[in-house]
C-alpha positions as a printed Julia matrix, in Angstrom:
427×3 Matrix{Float64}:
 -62.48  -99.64  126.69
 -63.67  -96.53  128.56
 -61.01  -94.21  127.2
 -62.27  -94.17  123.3
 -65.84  -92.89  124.08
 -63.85  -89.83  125.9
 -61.73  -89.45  123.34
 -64.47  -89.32  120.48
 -66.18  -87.31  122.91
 -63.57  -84.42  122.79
 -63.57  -84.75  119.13
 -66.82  -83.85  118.3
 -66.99  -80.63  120.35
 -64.09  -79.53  119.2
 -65.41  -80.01  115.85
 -68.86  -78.43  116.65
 -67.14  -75.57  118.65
 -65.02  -74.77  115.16
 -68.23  -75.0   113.3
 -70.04  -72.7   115.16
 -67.19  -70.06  115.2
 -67.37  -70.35  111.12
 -71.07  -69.67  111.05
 -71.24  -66.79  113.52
 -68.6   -64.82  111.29
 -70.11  -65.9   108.0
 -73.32  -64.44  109.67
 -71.81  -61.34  111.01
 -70.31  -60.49  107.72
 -73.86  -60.98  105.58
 -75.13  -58.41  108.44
 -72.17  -55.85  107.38
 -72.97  -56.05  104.05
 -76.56  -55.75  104.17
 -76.44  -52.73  106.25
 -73.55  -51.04  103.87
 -75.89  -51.58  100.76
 -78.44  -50.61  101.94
 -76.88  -47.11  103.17
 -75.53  -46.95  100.06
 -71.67  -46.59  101.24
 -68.9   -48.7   100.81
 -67.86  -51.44  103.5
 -65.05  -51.17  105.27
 -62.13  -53.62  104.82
 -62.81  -56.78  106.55
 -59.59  -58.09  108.88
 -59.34  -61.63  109.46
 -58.99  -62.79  112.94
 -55.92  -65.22  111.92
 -52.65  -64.09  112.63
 -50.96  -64.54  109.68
 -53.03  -62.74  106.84
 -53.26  -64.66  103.47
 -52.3   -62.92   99.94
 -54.44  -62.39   96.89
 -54.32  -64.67   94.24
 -53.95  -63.74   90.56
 -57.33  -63.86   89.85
 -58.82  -61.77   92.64
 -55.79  -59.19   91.7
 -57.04  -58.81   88.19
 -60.78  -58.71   89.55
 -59.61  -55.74   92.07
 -57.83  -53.99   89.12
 -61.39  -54.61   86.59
 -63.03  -53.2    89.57
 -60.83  -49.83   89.96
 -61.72  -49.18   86.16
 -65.34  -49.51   86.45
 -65.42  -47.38   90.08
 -63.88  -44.65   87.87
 -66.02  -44.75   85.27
 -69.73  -45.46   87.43
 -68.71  -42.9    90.37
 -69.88  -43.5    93.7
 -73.33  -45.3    92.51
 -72.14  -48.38   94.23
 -70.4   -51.74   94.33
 -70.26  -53.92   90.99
 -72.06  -56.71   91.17
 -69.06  -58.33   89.37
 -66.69  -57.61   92.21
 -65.35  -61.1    93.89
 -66.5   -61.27   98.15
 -63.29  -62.22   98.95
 -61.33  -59.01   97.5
 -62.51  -55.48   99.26
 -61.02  -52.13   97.93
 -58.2   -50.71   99.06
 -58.52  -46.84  101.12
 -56.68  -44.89   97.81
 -59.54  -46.51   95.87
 -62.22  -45.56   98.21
 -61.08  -41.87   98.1
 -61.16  -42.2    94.31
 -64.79  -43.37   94.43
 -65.8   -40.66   97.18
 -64.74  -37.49   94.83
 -65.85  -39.28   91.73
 -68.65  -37.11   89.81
 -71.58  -38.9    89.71
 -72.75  -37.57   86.16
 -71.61  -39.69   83.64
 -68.51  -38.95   81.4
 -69.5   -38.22   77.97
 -67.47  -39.83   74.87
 -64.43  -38.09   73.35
 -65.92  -37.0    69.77
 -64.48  -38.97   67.18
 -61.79  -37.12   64.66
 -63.25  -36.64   61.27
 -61.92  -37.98   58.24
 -60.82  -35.29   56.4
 -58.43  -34.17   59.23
 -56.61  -37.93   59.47
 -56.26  -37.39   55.67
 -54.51  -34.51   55.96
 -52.25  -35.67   58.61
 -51.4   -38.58   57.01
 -50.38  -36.55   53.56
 -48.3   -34.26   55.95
 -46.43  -37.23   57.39
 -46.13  -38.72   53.8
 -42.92  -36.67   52.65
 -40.8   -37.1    56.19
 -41.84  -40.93   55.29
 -40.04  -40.91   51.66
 -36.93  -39.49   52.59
 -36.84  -42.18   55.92
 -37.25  -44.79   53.41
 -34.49  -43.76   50.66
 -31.86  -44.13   53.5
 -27.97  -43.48   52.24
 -29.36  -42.34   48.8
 -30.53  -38.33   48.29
 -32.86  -37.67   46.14
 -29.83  -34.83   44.64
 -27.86  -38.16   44.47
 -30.56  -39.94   42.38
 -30.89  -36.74   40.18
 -27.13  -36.65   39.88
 -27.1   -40.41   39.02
 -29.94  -40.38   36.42
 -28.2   -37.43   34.72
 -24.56  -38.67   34.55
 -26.16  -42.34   33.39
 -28.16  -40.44   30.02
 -24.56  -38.13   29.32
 -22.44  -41.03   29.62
 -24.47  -44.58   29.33
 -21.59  -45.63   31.34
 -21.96  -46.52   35.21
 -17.68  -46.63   35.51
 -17.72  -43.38   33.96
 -20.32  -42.24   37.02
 -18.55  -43.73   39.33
 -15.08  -41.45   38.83
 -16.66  -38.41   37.88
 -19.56  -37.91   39.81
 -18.94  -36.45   42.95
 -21.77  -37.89   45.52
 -22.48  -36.58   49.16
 -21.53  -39.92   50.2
 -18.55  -42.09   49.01
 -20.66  -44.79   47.29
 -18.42  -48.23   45.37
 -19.24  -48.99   41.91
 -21.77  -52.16   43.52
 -24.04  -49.57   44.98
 -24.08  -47.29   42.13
 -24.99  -50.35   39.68
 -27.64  -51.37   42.79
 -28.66  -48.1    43.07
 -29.27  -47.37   39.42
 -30.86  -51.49   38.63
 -32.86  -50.65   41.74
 -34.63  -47.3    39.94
 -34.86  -49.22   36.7
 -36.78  -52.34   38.07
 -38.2   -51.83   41.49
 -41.51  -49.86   41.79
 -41.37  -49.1    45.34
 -37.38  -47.38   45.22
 -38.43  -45.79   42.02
 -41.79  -44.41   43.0
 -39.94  -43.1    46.48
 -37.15  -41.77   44.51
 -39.41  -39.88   41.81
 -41.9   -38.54   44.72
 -38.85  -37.33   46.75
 -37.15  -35.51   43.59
 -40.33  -33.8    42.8
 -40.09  -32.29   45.92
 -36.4   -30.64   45.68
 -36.12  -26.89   44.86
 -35.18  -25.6    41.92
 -32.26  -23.68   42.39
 -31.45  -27.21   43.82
 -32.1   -28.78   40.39
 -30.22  -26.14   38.59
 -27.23  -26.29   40.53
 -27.55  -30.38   39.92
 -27.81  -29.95   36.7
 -25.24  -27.6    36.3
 -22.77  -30.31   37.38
 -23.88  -33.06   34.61
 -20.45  -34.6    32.84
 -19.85  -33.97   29.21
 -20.78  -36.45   26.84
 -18.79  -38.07   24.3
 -20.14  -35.96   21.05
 -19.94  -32.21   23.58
 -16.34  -33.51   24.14
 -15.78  -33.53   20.21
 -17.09  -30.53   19.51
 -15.03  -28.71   22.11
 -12.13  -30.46   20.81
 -12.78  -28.86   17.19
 -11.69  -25.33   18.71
  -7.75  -25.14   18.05
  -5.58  -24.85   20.74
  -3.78  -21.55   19.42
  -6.93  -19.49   19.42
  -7.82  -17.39   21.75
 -11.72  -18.32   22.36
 -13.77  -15.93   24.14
 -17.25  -16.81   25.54
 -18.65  -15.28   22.37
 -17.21  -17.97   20.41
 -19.04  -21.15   22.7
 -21.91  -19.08   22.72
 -22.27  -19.61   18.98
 -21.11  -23.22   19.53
 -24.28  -23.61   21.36
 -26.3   -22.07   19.17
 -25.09  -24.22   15.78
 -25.64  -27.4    18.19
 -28.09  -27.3    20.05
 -28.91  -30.91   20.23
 -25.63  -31.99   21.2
 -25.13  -30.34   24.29
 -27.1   -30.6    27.51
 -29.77  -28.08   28.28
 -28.12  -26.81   31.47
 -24.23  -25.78   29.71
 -23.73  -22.31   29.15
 -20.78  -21.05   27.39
 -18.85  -20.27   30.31
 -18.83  -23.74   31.25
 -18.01  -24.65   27.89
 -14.87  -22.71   28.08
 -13.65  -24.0    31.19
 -14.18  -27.48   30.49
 -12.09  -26.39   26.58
  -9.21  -25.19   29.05
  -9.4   -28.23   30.84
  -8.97  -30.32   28.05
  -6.29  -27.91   26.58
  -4.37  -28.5    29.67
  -4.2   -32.2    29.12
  -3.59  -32.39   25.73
  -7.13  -33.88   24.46
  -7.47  -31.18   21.66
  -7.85  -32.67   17.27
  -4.61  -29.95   17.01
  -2.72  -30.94   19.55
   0.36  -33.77   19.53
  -0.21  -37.26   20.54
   0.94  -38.18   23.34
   3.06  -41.38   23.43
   1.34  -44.88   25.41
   3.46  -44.68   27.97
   2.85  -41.1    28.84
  -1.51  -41.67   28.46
  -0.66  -44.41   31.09
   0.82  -41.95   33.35
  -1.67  -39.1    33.07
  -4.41  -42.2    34.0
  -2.28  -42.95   36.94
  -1.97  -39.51   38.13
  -5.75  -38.73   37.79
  -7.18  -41.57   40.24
  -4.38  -40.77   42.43
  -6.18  -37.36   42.36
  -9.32  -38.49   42.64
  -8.15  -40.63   45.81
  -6.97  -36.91   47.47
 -10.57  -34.9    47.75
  -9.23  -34.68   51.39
  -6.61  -32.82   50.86
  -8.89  -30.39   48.05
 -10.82  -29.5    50.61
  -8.04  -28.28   53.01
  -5.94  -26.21   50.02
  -9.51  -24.97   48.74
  -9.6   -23.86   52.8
  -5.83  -22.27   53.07
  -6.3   -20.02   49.72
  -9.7   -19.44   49.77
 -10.65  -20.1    46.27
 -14.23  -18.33   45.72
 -15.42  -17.1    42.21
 -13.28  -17.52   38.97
 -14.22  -14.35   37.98
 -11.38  -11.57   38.1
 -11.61   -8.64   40.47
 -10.32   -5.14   40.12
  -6.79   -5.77   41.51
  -6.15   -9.11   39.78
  -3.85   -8.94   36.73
  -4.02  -12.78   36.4
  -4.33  -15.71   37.73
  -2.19  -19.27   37.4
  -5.11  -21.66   37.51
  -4.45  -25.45   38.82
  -6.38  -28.37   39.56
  -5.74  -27.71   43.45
  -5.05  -24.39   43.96
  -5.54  -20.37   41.87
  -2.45  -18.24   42.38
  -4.14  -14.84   42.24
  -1.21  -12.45   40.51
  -1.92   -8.64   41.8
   1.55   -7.09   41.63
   3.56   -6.51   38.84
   6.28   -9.12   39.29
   5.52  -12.34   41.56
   8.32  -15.12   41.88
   7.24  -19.38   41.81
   9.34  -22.1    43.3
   8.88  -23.56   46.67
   9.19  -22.19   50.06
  10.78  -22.98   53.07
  11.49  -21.95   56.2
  14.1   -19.52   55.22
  13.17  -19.21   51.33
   9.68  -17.18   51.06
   8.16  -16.41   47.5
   4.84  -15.4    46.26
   3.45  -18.42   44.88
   4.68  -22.17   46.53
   3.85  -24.4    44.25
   3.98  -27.57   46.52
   0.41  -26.3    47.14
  -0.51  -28.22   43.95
   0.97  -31.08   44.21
   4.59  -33.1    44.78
   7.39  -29.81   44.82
  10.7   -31.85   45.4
  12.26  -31.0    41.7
  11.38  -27.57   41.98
  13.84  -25.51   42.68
  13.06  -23.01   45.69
  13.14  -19.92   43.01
  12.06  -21.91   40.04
  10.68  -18.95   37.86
   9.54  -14.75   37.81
   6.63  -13.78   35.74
   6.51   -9.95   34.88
   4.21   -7.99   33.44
   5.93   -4.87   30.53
   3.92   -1.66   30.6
   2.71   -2.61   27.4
   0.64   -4.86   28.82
   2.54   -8.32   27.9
   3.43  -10.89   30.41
   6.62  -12.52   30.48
   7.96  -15.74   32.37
  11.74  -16.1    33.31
  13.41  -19.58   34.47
  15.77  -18.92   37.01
  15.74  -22.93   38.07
  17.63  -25.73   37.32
  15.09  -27.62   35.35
  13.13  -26.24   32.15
   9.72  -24.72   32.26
   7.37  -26.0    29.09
   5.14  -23.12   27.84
   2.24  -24.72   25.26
   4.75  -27.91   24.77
   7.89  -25.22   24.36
  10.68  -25.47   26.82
  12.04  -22.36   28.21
  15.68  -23.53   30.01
  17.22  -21.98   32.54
  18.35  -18.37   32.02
  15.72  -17.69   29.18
  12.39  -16.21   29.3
   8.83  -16.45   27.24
   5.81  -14.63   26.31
   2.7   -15.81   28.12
  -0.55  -15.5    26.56
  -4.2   -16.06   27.67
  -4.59  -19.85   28.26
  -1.33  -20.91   27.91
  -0.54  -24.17   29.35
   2.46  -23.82   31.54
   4.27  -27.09   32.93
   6.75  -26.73   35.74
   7.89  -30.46   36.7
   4.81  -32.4    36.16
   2.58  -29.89   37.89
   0.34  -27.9    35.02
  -1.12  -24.38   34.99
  -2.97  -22.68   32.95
  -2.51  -18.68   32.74
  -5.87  -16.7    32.56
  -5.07  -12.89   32.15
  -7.45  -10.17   33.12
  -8.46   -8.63   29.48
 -10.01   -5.5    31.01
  -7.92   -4.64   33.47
  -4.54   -5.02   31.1
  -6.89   -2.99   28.52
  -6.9    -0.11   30.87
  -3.02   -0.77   31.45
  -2.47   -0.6    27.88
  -4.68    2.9    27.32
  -2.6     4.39   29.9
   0.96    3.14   28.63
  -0.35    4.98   25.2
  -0.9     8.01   26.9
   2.03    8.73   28.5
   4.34    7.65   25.79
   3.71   10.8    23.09
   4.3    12.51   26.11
């Protein structure tokens, strides 16, 4: 019985004692932070007398971080009144405060209108060509071209040479998608607008020949001797038919080129079997842009134009054998066989001989070709065997084991020869 009156006894001070100790530092703390506002300086950070010091919580982080802000922005006016008790500034923070002007920080002026328009048209362009991805807008202009020439989007697909290797699905994409979607089309028309014109030229320059141009180059015989004069009035009697961009040169090159396949009104037909072949060797040719590149590289094909030292040139769909001497030999070389002109530059050499041929040129100014290998040369259709030789005229087709050439001869420059020949012979 007389132990539980102790007992509750040495509870209560205990608990009076603890309360006590709470009140005296609640009061001494009020005192602090009377006397630090009303000095007007910011109070010191308060250490708990525990051992073990507590962490923040979330909120009181966020309402230390709310109170850096406003410190920054206020100076060293004082304490928010929104700051928590329980959090107190760290000493970084109170140097911030302490060199803080105390004159308020004036707005940043607002940018006027007219200057955010302007950026946003300079933007616009670098915008468009982002959004056309894979597709140029010289790819677009190519495609729309080579689409009103040949209404065709096959035909586009072979003969169109793009800057990247596009399938026949994203050229008919491509083209449906500038036909019937306002966005790609407006992009596309906004971005073409912008291209240069020598750009546009040179695009245009490279449109494919229509059905009708291809018929009316196919009137010119094949045993004339065109000159640029002569497509130049072609142009003029047609003007409807051809695209705006030909010129006559191009109109004789692409007449050679269809000499040299046999797609002339005065030429023979060729047999079903043979039109089957040529197809076949064409997309094999189209397949080898690759190697193009690296013959265009070795021989250094530039201009087709003739310089003053060229007599002629044997023109093929790889390769231009420039002919400056007199005399030049063809066949194909090896290591211990070396001629002027290797033909296995063109294309597949294995039946020609390794000193197939000699073409020579008379001081009368005529060329002549000699066949000196085992298998015949074909001159315009005309096989020359071995042993004999031929007369070569401007654009003649000459065929040497499946690999065609066509001979181009320097008028001028033979001209001169000739003038010179007549000269010395009275004498």
């Amino acid at each position: 019985m007389d132990k539980d009156p102790q007992g509750l006894l040495e509870s209560t001070l205990m608990a009076s004692g603890t309360a006590s100790r709470s009140e005296d530092e609640e009061s001494l703390a009020g005192q602090k932070r009377a006397s630090s506002q009303a000095l007007g300086t910011i109070p010191k950070r308060r250490s708990s007398s525990r051992f073990i010091k507590r962490k923040k919580f979330d909120d009181e982080l966020v309402e230390s971080s709310l109170a850096k802000s406003s410190t920054r922005a206020k100076g060293a006016s004082g304490v928010e009144p929104g700051r928590c008790s329980g959090s107190e500034p760290s000493s970084s923070e109170k140097k911030k405060v302490s060199k803080a002007p105390s004159t308020p920080v004036p707005p940043s002026p607002a940018p006027a209108p007219g200057l955010s328009k302007r950026v946003k048209k300079s933007k616009q362009p670098l915008q468009v060509t982002k959004d056309l991805g894979r597709w140029k807008p010289a790819d677009d202009l190519l495609l729309i071209n080579a689409v009103l020439q040949t209404n065709d989007l096959t035909s586009v697909h072979l003969g169109v040479k793009f800057s990247c290797r596009f399938t026949l699905r994203e050229v008919q994409e491509r083209w449906y998608a500038l036909l019937y979607d306002p966005v790609i089309s407006k992009l596309a028309c906004q971005a073409m607008k912008q291209l240069h014109p020598e750009a546009i030229a040179a695009i245009q320059s490279k449109a494919l020949f229509s059905k009708a141009e291809e018929q009316l180059l196919s009137r010119v015989a094949s045993t004339s001797q065109p000159t640029l004069e002569t497509f130049q009035d072609l142009l003029h009697r047609h003007p409807d038919a051809f695209y705006l961009a030909r010129t006559a040169k191009a109109l004789q090159a692409h007449w050679q080129l269809m000499k040299q396949y046999y797609l002339l009104e005065d030429q023979t037909e060729l047999t079903v079997a043979d039109r089957r072949q040529k197809r076949e060797i064409r997309q094999l040719e189209q397949e080898l842009h690759k190697w193009q590149v690296l013959v265009d590289s070795i021989t250094g094909m530039s201009s087709p134009d003739f310089d003053n030292q060229t007599l002629a040139v044997l023109r093929g769909r790889m390769v231009r054998y420039l002919m400056r001497s007199r005399e030049i030999t063809l066949g194909r070389a090896t290591k211990d066989n070396q001629i002027d002109v290797d033909l296995s530059l063109e294309g597949p050499a294995w039946k020609i001989s390794r000193k197939q041929g000699v073409i020579k040129l008379k001081n009368n100014g005529d060329f002549f070709i000699a066949n000196e290998g085992r298998r015949p040369i074909y001159i315009d259709g005309r096989p020359v065997l071995c042993g004999s030789k031929w007369r070569l005229s401007n654009n003649s087709v000459v065929e040497i084991a499946s690999l065609r050439f066509v001979f181009l001869i320097n008028q001028d420059l033979i001209a001169l020869i000739r003038a010179e020949a007549a000269k010395i012979t009275p004498q």
